[in-house]
C-alpha positions in Angstrom: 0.0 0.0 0.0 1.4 4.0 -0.9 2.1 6.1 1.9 -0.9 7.9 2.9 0.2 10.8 5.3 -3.6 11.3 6.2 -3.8 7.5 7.4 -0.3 7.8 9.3 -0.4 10.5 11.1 -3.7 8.9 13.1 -0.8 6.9 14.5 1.7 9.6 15.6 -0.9 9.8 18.7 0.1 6.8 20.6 2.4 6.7 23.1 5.1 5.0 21.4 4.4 7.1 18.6 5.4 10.5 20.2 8.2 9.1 21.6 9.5 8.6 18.0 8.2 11.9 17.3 10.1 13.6 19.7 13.4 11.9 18.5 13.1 12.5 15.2 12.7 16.3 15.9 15.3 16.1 17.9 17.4 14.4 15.2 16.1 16.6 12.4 16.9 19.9 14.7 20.9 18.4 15.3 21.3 17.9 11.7 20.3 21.0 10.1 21.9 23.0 13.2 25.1 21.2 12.0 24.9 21.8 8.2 21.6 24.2 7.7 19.9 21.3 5.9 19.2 17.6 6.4 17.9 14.4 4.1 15.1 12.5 5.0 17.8 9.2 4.8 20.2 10.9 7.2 17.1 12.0 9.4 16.0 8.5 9.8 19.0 6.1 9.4 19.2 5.3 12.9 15.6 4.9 13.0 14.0 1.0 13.0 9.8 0.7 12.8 7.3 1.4 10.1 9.0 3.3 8.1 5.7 5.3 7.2 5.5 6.3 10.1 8.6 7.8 10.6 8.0 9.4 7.5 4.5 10.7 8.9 6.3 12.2 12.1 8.4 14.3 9.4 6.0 15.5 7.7 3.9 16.1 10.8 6.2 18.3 12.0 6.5 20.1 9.0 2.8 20.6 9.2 3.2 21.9 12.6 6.1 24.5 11.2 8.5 23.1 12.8 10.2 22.6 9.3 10.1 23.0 5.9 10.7 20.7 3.3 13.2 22.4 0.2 11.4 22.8 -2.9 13.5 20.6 -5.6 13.2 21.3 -9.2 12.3 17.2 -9.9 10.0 15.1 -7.4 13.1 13.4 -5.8 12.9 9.7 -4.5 11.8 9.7 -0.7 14.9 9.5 1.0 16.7 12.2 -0.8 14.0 14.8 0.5 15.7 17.8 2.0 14.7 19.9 5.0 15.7 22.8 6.9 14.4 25.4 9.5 11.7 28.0 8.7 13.2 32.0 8.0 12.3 33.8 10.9 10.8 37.7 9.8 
């Protein structure tokens, strides 16, 4: 089955889930303090579970603005997506 973000993200409210959740930002937030940006494959490399569902609690928290996912000229394979932080004003 495709990866349905609406279907995944009903998961990132489990416990367990928002433990990964929290890692992940943490992860994401070390990586792109370290070189501005960060892949999806280095974000979650360490990372074992569903692997939809790490992908949800990406995008999650870009949907929460904690993030924001670089614009790429061609629709690149999942784990070469690229994130960084959001310009403050």
């Amino acid at each position: 089955m495709p990866y349905d973000y609406s279907l995944e993200k009903l998961k990132l409210y489990w416990p367990e889930s928002q433990k990964t959740l929290f890692k992940i930002r943490r992860r994401m937030d070390e990586l792109i303090t370290e070189s501005g940006v960060a892949r999806l494959q280095e974000i979650l490399g360490d990372f074992t579970g569903d692997g939809w569902e790490l992908m949800a609690c990406v995008d999650y928290l870009c949907e929460m603005g904690e993030f924001v996912e670089v614009e790429q000229r061609r629709y690149p394979p999942g784990q070469y997506r690229i994130f960084r932080k959001p310009y403050e004003d």
